[in-house]
C-alpha positions in Angstrom: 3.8 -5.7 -6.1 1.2 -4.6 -3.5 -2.5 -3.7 -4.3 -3.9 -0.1 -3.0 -7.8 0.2 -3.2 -8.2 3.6 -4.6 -11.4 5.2 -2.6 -11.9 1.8 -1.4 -13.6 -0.7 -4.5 -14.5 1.7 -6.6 -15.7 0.7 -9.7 -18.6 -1.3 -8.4 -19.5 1.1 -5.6 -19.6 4.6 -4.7 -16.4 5.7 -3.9 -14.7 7.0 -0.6 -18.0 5.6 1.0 -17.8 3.1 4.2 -19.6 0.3 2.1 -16.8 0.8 -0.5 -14.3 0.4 1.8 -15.7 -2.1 3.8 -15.9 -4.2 0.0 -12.6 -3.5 -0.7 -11.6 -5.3 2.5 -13.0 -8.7 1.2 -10.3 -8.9 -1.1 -6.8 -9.5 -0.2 -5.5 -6.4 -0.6 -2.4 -4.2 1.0 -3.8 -0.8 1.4 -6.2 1.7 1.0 -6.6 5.4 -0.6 -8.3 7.8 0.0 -8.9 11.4 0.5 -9.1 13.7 3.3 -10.9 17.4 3.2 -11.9 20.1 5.7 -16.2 21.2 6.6 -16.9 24.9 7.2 -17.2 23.5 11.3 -13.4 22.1 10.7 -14.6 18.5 10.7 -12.5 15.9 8.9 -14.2 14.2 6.0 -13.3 11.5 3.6 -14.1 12.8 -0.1 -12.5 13.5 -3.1 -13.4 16.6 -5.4 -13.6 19.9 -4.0 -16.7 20.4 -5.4 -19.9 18.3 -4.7 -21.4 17.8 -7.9 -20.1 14.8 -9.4 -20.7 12.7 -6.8 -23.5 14.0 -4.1 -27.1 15.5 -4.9 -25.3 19.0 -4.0 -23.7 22.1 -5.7 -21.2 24.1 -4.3 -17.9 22.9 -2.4 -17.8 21.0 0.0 -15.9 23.6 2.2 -18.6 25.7 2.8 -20.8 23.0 4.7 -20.3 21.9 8.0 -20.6 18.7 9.1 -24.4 18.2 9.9 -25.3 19.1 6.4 -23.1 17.4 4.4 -24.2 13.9 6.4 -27.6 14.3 4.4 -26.4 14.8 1.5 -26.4 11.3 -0.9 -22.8 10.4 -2.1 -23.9 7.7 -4.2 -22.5 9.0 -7.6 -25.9 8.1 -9.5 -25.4 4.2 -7.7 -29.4 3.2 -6.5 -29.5 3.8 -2.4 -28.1 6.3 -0.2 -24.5 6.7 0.9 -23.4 9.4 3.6 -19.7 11.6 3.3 -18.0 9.0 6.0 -16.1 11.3 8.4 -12.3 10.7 9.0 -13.2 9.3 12.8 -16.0 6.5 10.7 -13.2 5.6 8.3 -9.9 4.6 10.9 -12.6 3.0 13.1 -13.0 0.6 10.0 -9.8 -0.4 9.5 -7.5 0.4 12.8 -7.5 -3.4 13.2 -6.9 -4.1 9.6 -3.3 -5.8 9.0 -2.7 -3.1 5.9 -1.4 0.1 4.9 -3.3 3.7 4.7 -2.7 5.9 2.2 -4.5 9.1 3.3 -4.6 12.0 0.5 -4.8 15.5 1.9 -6.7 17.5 -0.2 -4.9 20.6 -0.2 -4.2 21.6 -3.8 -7.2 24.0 -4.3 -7.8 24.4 -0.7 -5.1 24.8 1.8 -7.2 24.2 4.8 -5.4 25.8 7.1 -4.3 23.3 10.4 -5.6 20.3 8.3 -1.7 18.7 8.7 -2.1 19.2 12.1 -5.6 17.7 13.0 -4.9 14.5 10.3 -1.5 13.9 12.9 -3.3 14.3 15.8 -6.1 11.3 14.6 -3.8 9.3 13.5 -1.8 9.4 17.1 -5.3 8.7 18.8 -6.0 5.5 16.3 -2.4 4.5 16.9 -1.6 4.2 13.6 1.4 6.0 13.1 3.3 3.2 11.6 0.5 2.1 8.9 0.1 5.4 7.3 1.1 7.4 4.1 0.2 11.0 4.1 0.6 12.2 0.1 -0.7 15.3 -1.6 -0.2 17.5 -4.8 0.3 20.4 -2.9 4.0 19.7 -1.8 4.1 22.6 0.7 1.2 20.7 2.7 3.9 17.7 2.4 6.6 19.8 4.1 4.2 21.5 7.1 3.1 17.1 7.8 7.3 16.5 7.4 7.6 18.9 10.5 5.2 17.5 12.8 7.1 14.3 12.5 10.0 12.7 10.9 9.2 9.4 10.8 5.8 8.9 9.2 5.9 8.1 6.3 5.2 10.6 3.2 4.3 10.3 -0.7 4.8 12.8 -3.4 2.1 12.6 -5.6 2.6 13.9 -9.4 0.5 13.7 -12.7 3.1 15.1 -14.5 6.8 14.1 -16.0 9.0 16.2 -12.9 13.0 16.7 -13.9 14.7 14.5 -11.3 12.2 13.3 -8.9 14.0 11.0 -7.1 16.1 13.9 -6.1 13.5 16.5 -5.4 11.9 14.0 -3.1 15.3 12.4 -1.5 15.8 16.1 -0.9 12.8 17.1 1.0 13.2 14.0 3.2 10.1 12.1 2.3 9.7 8.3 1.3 7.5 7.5 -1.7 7.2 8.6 -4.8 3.5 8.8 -6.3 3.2 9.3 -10.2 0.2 9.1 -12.7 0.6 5.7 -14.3 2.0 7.3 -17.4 4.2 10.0 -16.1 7.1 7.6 -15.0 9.9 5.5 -16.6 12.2 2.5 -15.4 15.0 4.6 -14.5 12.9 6.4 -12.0 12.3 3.1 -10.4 15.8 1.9 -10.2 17.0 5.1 -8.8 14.4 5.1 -6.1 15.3 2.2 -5.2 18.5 3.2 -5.1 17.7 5.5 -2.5 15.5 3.4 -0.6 12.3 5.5 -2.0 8.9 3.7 -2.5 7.4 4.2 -5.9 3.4 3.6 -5.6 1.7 4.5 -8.9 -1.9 5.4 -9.4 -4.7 4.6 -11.4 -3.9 1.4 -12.5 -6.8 -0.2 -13.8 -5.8 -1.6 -17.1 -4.3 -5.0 -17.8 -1.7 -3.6 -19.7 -0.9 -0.4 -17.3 -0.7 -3.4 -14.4 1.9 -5.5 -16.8 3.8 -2.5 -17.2 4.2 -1.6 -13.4 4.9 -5.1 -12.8 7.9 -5.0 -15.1 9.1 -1.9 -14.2 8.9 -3.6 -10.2 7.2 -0.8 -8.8 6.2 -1.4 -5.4 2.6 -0.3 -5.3 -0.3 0.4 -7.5 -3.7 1.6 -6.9 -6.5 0.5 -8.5 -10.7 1.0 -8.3 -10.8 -2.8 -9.5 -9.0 -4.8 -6.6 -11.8 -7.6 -7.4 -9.7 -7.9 -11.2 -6.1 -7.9 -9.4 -6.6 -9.5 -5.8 -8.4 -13.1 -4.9 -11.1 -13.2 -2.3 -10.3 -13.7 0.8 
């Protein structure tokens, strides 16, 4: 079973910053997760909520600042120090050399960000990491605009709730993985995905007992904020 960091490791440091990421790479792990959003000047950033509060010294969302502002703003989620909002560019120059697997989340659920498909392809081409990517979203539609652009990369469905034959709906749309909450799954899922040569990578697994139970259901993937409880050093 292979080990995702989700937003890099997590629950020690602030998340989707380049410090968490670059901790997360101490470990042995397979991948990382994170998320991808779109500044008012149509700059690529890596953050999670829409909205600032939670984790910057900011209201508002984070679509209506460009770039330039959101750099000052402190994403340390109440951790002591400062952190900066690491742009897409900061992030795949950390770990374009990095033997593992890239899970990037677009954002599009609330947001569509228009062209976002687009511009996330077109990086990814220039870091030449076409064949160590996952592109996954809860916004489906934003699944099936990436599917266009290219047929071969490699695409995630990501759920958090109990869908009526996933296996199909994804088989059917032509992507590869299939991304459920932890508890929004069951064995026969797994076997029929496997079936069908379909990946099932399950998020956020932090638990001992959630990890047990993807391990005996042999799911592929799980990502966790706590690589440094499920992955040796180094």
């Amino acid at each position: 079973m292979k080990i995702f960091a989700h937003r890099g490791l997590s629950s020690i440091y602030p998340e989707n910053t380049i410090v968490a990421f670059k901790k997360a790479l101490e470990y042995k792990i397979d991948g990382i997760e994170t998320d991808v959003q779109l500044t008012k000047d149509n700059k690529l950033v890596i953050f999670h909520d829409e909205l600032l509060k939670r984790t910057t010294n900011k209201d508002g969302f984070l679509k209506d600042y460009n770039l330039e502002e959101l750099e000052k703003l402190n994403a340390n989620n109440g951790y002591e120090g400062f952190y900066k909002i690491p742009t897409l560019d900061e992030f795949l120059n950390l770990v374009k050399d990095e033997d593992i697997t890239i899970n990037l989340e677009l954002k599009t659920s609330v947001f569509e960000y228009l062209g976002i498909e687009k511009m996330v392809y077109d990086k990814i081409k220039e870091y030449k990491m076409m064949d160590k990517i996952i592109i996954s979203s809860f916004n489906h539609n934003s699944l099936l605009r990436f599917r266009k652009l290219d047929s071969n990369i490699r695409i995630g469905l990501l759920t958090s709730d109990r869908l009526i034959e996933p296996i199909d709906y994804i088989y059917k749309y032509n992507f590869n993985c299939f991304h459920p909450f932890f508890m929004a799954f069951n064995k026969d899922d797994v076997i029929k995905a496997h079936n069908m040569n379909i990946d099932v990578n399950v998020w956020t697994v932090d638990l001992d007992e959630a990890y047990q139970m993807c391990m005996n259901m042999n799911v592929d993937t799980i990502m966790t904020n706590c690589v440094n409880k499920f992955c040796d050093k180094k």
